[in-house]
RONU-345401 format. One record per atom (N, C-alpha, C): residue number from 1; residue in three letters; chain; x, z, y. Coordinates in Angstrom, 1 decimal. Atoms other than C-alpha are relative to their C-alpha. Example, Ala and Ser with C-alpha at 12.3 -4.5 7.8 and 13.67 -1.06 7.14 Angstrom:
2
SITE	1	ALA	A	0.9	0.0	-1.2
SITE	1	ALA	A	12.3	7.8	-4.5
SITE	1	ALA	A	0.9	0.0	1.2
SITE	2	SER	A	-0.9	0.0	-1.1
SITE	2	SER	A	13.7	7.1	-1.1
SITE	2	SER	A	-0.8	0.8	1.1
END
This chain:
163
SITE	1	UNK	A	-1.3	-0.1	-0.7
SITE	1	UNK	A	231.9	132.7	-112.6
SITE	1	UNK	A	-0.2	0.2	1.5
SITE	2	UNK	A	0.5	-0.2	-1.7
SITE	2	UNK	A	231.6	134.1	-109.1
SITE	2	UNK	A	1.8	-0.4	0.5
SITE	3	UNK	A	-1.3	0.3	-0.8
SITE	3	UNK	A	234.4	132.6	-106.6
SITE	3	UNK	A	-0.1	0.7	0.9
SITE	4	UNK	A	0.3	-0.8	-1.3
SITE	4	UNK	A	235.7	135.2	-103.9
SITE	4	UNK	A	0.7	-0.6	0.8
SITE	5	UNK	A	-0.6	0.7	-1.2
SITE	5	UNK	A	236.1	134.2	-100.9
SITE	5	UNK	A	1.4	0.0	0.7
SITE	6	UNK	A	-1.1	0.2	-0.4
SITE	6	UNK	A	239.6	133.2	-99.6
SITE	6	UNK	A	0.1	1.1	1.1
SITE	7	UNK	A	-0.7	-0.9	-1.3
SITE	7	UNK	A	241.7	135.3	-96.8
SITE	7	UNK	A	-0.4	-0.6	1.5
SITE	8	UNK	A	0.3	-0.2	-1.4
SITE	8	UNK	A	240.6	135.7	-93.4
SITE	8	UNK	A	1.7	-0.9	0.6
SITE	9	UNK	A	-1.1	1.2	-0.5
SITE	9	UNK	A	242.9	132.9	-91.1
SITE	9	UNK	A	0.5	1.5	1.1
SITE	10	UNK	A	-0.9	-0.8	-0.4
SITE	10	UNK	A	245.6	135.1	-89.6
SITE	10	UNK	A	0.9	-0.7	0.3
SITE	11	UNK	A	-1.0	1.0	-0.6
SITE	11	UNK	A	248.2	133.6	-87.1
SITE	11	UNK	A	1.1	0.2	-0.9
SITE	12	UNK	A	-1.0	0.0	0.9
SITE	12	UNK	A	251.1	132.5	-89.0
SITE	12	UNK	A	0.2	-1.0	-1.1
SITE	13	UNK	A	-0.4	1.3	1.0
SITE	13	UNK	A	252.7	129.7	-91.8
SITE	13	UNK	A	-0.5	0.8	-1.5
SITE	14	UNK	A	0.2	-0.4	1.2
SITE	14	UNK	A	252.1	132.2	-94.5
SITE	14	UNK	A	-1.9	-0.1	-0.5
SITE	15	UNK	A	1.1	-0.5	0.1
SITE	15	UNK	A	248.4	133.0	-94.3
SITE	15	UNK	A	-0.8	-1.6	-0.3
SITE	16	UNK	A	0.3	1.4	0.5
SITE	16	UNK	A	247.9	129.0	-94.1
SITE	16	UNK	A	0.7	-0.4	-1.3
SITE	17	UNK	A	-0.5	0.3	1.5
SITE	17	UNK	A	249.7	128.5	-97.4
SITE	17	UNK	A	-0.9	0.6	-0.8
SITE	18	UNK	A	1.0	-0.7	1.7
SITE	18	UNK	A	247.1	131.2	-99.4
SITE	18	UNK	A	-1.1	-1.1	0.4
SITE	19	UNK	A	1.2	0.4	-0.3
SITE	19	UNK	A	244.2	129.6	-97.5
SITE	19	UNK	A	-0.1	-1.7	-1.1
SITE	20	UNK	A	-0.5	1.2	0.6
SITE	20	UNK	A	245.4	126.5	-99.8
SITE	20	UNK	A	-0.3	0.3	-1.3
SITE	21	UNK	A	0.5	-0.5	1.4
SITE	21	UNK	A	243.9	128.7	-102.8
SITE	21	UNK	A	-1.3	0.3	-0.2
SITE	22	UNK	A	1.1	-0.6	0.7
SITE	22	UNK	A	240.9	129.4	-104.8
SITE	22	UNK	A	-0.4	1.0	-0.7
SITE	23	UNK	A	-0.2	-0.8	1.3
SITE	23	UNK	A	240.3	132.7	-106.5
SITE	23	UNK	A	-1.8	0.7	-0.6
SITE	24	UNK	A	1.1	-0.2	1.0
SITE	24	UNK	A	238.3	133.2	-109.2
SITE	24	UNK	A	-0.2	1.5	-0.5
SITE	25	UNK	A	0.2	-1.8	0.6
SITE	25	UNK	A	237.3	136.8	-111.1
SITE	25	UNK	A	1.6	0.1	-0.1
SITE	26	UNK	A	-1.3	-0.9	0.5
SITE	26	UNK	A	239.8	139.2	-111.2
SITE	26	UNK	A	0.4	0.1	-1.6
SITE	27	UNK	A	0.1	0.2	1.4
SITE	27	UNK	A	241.4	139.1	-114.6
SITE	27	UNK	A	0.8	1.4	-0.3
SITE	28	UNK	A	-0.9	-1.0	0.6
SITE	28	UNK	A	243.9	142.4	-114.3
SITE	28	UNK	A	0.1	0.9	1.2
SITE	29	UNK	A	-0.7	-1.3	-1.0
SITE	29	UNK	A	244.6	145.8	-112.3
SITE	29	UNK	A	0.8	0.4	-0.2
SITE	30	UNK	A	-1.0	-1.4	0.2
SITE	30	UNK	A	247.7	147.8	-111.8
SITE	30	UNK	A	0.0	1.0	0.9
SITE	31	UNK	A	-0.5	-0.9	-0.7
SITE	31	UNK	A	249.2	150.4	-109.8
SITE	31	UNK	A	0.1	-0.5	1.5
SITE	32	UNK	A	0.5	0.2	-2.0
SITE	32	UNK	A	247.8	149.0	-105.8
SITE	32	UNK	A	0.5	-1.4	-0.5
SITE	33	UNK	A	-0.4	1.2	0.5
SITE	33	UNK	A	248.1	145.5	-107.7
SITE	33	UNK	A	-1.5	-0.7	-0.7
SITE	34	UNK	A	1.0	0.6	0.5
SITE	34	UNK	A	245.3	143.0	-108.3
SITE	34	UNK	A	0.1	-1.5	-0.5
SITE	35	UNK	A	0.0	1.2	0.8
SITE	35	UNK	A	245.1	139.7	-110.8
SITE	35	UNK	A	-1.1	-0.8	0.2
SITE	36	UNK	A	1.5	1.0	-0.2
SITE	36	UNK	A	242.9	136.9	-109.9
SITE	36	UNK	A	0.3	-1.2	-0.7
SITE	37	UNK	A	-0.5	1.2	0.6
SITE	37	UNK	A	242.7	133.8	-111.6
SITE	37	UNK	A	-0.1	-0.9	1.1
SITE	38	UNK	A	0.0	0.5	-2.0
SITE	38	UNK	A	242.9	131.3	-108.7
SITE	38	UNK	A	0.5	-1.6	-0.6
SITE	39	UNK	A	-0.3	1.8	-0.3
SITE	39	UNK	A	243.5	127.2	-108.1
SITE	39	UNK	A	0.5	-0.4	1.2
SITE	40	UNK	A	-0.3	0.5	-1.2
SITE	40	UNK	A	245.3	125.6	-105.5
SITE	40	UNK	A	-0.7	-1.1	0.2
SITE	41	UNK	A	0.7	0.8	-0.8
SITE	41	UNK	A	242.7	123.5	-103.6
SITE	41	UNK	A	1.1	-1.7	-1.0
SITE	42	UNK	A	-0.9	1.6	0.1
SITE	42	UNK	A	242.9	119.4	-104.7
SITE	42	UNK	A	0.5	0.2	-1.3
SITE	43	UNK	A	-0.2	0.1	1.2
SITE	43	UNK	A	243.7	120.3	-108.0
SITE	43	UNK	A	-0.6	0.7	-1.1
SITE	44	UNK	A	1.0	-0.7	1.0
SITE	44	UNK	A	242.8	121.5	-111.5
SITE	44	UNK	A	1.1	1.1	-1.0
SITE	45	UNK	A	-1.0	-1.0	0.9
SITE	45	UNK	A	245.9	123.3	-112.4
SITE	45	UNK	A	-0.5	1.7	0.5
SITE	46	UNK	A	0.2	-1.6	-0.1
SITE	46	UNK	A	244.8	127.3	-112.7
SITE	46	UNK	A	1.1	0.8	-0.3
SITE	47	UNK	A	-1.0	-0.4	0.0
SITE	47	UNK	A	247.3	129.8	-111.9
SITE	47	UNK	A	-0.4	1.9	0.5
SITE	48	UNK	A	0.5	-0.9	-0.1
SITE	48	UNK	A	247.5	133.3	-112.0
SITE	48	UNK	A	0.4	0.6	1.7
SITE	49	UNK	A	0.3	-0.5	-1.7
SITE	49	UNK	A	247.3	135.4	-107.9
SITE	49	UNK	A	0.0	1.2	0.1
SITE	50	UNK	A	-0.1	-1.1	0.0
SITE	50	UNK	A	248.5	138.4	-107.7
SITE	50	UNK	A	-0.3	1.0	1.3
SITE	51	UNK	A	0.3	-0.5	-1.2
SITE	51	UNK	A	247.8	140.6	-104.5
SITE	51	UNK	A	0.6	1.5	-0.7
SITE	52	UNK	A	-0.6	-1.4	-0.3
SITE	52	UNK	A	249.6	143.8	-103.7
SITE	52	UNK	A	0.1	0.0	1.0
SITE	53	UNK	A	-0.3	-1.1	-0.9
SITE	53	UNK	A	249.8	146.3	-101.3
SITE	53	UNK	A	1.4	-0.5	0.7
SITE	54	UNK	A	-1.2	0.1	-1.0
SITE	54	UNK	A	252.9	145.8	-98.5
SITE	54	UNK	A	0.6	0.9	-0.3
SITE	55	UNK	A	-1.1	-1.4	0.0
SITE	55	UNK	A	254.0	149.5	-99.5
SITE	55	UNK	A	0.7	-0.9	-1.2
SITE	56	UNK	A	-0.3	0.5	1.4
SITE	56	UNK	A	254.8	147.5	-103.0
SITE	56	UNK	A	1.7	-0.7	0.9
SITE	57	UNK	A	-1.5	1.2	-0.6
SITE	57	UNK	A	258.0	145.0	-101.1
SITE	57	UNK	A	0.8	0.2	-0.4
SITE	58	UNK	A	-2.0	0.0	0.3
SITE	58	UNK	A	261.1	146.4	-102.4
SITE	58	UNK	A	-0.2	-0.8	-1.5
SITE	59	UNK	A	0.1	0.8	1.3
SITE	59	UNK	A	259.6	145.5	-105.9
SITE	59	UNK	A	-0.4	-0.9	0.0
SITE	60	UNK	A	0.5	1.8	-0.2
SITE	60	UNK	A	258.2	142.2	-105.2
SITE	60	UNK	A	1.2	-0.7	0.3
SITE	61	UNK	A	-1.3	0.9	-0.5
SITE	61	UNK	A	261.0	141.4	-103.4
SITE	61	UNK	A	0.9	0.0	-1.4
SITE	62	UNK	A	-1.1	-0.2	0.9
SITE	62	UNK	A	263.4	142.6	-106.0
SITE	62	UNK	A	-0.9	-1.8	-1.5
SITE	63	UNK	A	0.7	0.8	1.1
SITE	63	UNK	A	260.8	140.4	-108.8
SITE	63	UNK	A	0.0	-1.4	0.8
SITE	64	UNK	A	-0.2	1.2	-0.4
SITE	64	UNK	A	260.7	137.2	-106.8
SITE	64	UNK	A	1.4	-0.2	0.2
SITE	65	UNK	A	-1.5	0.2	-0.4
SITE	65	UNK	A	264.7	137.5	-106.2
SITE	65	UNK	A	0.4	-0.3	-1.8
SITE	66	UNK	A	-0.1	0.0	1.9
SITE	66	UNK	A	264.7	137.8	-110.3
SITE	66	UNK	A	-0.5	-0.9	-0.7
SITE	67	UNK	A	0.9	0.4	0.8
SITE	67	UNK	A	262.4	135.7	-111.5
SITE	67	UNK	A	-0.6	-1.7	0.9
SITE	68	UNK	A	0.3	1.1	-0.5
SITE	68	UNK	A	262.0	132.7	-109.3
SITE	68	UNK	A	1.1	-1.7	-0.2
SITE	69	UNK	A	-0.5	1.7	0.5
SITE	69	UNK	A	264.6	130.2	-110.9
SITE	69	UNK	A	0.0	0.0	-1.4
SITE	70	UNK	A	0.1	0.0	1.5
SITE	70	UNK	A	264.2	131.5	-114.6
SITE	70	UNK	A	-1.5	-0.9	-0.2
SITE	71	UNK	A	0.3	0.6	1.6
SITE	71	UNK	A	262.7	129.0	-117.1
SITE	71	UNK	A	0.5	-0.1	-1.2
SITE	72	UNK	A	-0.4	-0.3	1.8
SITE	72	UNK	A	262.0	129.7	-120.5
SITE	72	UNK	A	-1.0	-0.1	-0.1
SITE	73	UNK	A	1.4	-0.1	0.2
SITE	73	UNK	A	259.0	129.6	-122.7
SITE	73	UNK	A	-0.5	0.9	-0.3
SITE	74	UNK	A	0.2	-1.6	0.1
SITE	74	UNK	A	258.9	133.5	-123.3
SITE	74	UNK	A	0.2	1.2	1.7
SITE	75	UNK	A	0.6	-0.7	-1.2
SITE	75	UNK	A	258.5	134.2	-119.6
SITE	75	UNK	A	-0.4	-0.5	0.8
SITE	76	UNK	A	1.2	0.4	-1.0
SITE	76	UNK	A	255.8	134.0	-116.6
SITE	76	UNK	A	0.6	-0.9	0.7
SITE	77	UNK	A	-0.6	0.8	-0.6
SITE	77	UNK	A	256.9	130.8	-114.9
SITE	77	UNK	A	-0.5	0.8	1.4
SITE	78	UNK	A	0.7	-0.3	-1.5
SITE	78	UNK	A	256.8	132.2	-110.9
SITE	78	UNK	A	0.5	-1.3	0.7
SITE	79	UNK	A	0.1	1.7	-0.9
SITE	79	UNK	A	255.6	129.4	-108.6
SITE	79	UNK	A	0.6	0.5	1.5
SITE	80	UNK	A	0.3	-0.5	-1.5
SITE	80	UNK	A	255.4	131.2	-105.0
SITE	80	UNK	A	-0.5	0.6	0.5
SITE	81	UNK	A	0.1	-1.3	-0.2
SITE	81	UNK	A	255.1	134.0	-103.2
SITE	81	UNK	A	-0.4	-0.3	1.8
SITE	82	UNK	A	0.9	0.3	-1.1
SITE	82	UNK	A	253.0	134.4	-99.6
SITE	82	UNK	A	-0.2	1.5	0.6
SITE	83	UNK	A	0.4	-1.1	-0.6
SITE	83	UNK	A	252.4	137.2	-97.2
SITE	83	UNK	A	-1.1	-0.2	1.4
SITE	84	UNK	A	0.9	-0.8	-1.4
SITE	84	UNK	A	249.5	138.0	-94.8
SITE	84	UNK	A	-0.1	1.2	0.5
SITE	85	UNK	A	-0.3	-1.2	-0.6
SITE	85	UNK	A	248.6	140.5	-92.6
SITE	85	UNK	A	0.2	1.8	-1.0
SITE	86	UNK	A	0.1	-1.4	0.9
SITE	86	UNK	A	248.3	143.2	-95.3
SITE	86	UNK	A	0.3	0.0	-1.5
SITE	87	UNK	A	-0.5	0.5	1.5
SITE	87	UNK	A	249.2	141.8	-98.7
SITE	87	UNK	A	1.0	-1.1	-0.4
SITE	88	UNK	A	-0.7	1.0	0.1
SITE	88	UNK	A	251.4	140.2	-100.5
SITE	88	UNK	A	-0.3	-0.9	-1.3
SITE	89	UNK	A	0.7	1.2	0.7
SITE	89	UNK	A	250.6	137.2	-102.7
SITE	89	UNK	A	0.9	-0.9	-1.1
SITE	90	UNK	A	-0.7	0.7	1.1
SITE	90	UNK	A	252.4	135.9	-106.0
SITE	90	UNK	A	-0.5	-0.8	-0.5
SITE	91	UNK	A	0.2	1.4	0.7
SITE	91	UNK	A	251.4	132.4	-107.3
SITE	91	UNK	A	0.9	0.0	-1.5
SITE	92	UNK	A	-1.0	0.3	1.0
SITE	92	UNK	A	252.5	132.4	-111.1
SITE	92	UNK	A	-1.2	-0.3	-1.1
SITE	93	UNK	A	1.2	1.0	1.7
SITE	93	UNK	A	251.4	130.8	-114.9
SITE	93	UNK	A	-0.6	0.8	-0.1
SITE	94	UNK	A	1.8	-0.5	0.6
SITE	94	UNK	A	248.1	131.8	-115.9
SITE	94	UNK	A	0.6	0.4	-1.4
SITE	95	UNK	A	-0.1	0.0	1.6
SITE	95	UNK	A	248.7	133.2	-119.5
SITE	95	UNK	A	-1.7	0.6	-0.3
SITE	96	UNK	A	2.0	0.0	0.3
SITE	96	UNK	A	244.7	133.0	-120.9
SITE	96	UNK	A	-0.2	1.4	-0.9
SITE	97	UNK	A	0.1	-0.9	1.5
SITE	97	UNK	A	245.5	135.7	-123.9
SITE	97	UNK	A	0.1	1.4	0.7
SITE	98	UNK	A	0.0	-1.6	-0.4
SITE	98	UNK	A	245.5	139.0	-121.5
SITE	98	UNK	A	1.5	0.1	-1.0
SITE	99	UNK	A	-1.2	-0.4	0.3
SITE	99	UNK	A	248.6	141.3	-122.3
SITE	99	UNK	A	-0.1	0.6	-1.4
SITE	100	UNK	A	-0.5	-0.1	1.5
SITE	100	UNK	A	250.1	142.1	-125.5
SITE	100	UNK	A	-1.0	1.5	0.1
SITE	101	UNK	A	0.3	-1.6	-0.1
SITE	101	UNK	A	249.1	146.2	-124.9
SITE	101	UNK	A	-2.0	-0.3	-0.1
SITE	102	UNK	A	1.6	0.2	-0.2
SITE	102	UNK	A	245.1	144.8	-124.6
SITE	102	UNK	A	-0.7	-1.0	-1.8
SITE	103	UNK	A	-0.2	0.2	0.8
SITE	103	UNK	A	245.6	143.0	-127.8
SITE	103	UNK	A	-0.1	1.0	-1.7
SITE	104	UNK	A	-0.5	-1.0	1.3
SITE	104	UNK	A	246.8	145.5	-130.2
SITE	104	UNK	A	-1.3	1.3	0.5
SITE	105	UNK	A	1.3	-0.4	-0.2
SITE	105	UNK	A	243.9	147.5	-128.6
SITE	105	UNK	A	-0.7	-0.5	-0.6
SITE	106	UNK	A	1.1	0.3	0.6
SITE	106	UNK	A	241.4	145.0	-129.6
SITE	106	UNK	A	0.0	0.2	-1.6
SITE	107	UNK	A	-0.1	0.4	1.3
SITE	107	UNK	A	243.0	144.3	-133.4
SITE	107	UNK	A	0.3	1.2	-0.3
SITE	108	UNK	A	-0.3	-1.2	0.7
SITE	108	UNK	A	244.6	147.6	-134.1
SITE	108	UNK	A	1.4	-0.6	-1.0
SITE	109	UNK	A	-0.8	0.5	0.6
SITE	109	UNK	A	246.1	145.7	-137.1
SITE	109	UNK	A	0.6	-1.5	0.3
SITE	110	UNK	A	0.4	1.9	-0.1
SITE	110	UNK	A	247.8	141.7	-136.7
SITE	110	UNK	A	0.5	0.2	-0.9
SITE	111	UNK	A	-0.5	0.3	1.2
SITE	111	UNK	A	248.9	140.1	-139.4
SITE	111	UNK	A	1.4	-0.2	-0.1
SITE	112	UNK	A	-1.5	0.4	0.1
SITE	112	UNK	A	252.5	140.0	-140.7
SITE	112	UNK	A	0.7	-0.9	0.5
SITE	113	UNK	A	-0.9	1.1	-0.5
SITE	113	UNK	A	253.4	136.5	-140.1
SITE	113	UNK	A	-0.2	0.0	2.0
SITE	114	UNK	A	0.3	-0.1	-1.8
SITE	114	UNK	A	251.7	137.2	-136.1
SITE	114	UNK	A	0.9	0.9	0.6
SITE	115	UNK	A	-0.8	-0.5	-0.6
SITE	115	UNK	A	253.8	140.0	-135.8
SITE	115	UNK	A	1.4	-0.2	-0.2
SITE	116	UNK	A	-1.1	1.0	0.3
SITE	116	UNK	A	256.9	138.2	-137.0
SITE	116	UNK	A	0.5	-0.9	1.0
SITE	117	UNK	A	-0.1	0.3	-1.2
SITE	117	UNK	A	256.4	135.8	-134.6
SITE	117	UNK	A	0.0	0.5	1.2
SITE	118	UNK	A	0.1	-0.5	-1.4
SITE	118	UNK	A	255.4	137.6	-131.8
SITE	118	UNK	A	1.9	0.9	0.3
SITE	119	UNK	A	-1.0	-0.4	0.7
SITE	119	UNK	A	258.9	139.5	-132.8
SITE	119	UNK	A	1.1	-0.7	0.5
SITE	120	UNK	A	-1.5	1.2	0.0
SITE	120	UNK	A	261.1	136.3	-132.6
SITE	120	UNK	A	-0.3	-0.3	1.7
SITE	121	UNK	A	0.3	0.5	-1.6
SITE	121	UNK	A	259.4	135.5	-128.7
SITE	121	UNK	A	0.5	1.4	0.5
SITE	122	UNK	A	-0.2	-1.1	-0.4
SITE	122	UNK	A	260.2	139.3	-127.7
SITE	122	UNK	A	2.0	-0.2	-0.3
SITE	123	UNK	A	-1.6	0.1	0.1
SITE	123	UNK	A	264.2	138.8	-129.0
SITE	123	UNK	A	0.1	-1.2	0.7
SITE	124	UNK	A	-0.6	1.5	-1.0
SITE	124	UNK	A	264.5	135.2	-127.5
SITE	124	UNK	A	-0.2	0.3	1.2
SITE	125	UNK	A	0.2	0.1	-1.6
SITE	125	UNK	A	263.1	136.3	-124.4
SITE	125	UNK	A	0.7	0.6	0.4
SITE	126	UNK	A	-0.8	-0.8	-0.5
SITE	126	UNK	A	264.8	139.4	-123.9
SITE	126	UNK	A	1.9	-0.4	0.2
SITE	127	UNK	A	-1.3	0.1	0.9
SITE	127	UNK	A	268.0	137.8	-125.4
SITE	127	UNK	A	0.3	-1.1	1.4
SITE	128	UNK	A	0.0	0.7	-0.9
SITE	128	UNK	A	267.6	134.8	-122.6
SITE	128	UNK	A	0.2	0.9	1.3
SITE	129	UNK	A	-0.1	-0.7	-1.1
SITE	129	UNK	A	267.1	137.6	-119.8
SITE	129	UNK	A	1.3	0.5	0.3
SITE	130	UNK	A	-1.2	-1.0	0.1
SITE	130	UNK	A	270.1	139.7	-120.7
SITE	130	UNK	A	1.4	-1.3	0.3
SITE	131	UNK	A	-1.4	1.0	-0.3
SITE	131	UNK	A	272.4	136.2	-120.7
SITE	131	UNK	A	0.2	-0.1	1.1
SITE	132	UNK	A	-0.3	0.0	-1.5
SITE	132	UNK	A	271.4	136.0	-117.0
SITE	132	UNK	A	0.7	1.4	0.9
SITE	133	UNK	A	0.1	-0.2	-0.5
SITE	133	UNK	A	272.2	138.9	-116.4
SITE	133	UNK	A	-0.3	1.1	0.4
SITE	134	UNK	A	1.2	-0.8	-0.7
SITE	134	UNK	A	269.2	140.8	-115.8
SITE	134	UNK	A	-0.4	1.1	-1.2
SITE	135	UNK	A	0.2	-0.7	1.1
SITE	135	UNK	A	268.2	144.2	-117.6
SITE	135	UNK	A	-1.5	0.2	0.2
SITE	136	UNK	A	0.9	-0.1	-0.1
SITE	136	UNK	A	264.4	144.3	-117.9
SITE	136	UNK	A	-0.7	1.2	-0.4
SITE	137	UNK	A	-0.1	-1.2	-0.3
SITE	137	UNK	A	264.1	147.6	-117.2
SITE	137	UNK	A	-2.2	1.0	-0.2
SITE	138	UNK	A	1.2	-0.4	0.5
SITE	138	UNK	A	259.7	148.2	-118.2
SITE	138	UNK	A	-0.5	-0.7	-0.9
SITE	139	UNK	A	0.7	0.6	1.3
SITE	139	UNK	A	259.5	146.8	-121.4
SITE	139	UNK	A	-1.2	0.7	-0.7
SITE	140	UNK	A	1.4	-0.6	0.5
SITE	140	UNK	A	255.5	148.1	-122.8
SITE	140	UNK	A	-0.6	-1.2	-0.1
SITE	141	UNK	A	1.2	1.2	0.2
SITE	141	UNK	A	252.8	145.8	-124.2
SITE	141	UNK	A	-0.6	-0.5	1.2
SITE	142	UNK	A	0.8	0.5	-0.6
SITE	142	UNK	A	251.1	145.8	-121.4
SITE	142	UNK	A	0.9	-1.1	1.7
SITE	143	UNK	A	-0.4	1.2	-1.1
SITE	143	UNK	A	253.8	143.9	-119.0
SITE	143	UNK	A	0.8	-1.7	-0.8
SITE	144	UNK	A	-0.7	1.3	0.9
SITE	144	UNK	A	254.6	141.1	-121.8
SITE	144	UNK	A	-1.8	-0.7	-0.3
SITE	145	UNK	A	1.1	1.0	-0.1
SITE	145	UNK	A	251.7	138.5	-121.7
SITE	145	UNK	A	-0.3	-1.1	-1.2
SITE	146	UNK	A	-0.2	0.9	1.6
SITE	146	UNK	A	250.2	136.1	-124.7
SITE	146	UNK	A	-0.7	-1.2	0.8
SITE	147	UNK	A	0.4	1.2	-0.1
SITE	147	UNK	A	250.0	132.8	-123.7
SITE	147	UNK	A	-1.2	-0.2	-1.0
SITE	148	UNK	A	0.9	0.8	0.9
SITE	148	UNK	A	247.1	130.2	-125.1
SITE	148	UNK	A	0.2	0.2	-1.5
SITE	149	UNK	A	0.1	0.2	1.8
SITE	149	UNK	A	248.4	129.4	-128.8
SITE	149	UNK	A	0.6	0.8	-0.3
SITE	150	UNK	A	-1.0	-1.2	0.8
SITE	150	UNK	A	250.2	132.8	-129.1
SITE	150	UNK	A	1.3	0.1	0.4
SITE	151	UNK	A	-1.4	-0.5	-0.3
SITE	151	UNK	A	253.3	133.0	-127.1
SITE	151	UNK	A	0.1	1.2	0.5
SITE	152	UNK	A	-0.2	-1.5	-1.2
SITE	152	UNK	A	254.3	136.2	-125.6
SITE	152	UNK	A	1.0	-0.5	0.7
SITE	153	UNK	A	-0.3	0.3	-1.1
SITE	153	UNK	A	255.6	136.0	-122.3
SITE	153	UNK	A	0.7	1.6	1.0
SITE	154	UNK	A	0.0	-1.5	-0.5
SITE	154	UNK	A	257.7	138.8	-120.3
SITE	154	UNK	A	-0.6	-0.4	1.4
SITE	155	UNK	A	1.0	0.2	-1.4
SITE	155	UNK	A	255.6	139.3	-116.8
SITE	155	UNK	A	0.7	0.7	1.2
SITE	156	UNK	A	-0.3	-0.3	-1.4
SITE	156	UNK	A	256.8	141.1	-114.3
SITE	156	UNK	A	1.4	1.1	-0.2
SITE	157	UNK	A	-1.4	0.2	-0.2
SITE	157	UNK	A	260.2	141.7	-113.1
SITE	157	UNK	A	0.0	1.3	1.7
SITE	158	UNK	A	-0.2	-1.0	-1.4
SITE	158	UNK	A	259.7	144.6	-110.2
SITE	158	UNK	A	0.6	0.8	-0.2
SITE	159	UNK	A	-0.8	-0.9	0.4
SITE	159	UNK	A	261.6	147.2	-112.0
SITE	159	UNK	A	1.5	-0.5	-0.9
SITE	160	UNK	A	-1.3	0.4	0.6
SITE	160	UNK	A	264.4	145.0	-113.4
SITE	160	UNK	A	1.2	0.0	0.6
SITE	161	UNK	A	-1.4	-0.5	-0.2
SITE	161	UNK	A	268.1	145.2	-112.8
SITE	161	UNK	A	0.9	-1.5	0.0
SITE	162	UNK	A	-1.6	0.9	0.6
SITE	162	UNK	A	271.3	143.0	-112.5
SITE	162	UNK	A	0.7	0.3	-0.3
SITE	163	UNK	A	-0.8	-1.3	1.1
SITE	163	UNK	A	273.5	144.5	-115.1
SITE	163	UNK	A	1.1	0.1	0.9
END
């Protein structure tokens, strides 16, 4: 496990808040978007650490305005959100199972009753979003997340909507 070294101290309240993290290997890339697994210092709870690009803001912004008081068990709990000089910084649940789209890659086939369930977490989640609200506007495998014992999880909320 190689630990990378934390953010360069940059004047400011925000840049002291990440400095208050640990990140571990990168676990995911997107589109000027990077996944670290990461720990906040003094504890043992692991959390996932997103980093993006500043050009990224209208959709972060929009995904932290969305996504910062929903709880449910079929989506990414978001903890907190941070900016230094050049990035910006999402604090949210670790799901250990990589995304659904990396999944069906590896198996090809799941089994009935897996895809049944997975099935019932994709309608309760969506079905919970839509009460608030919110149209979740890039539904694909690869932005819905499989928790530990098999939940799926929807993830990111940068392209979603308030109906």
């Amino acid at each position: 496990m190689t630990v990378i070294p934390c953010f360069q101290s940059i004047a400011g309240k925000s840049s002291q808040r990440m400095e208050n993290f640990i990140l571990y290997e990168e676990i995911g890339r997107g589109n000027k978007t990077i996944v670290y697994k990461g720990r906040r210092k003094g504890t043992i709870n692991f959390v996932a650490i997103l980093c993006t690009n500043k050009c990224k803001r209208a959709e972060i912004t929009n995904w932290v305005r969305l996504a910062h008081e929903i709880r449910h068990k079929n989506i990414v709990t978001f903890h907190e959100w941070y900016e230094t000089s050049n990035h910006l910084w999402l604090v949210m649940e670790l799901c250990t199972g990589g995304s659904l789209e990396s999944l069906i890659a590896q198996d090809e086939h799941l089994p009935e009753d897996v895809v049944r369930e997975f099935g019932v977490d994709l309608i309760t989640g969506l079905y919970h979003i839509h009460k608030l609200g919110i149209i979740f506007c890039e539904l694909t495998p690869g932005k819905i997340l499989l928790e530990g014992p098999g939940t799926l999880k929807f993830s990111n909320f940068c392209l979603a909507k308030l109906d």
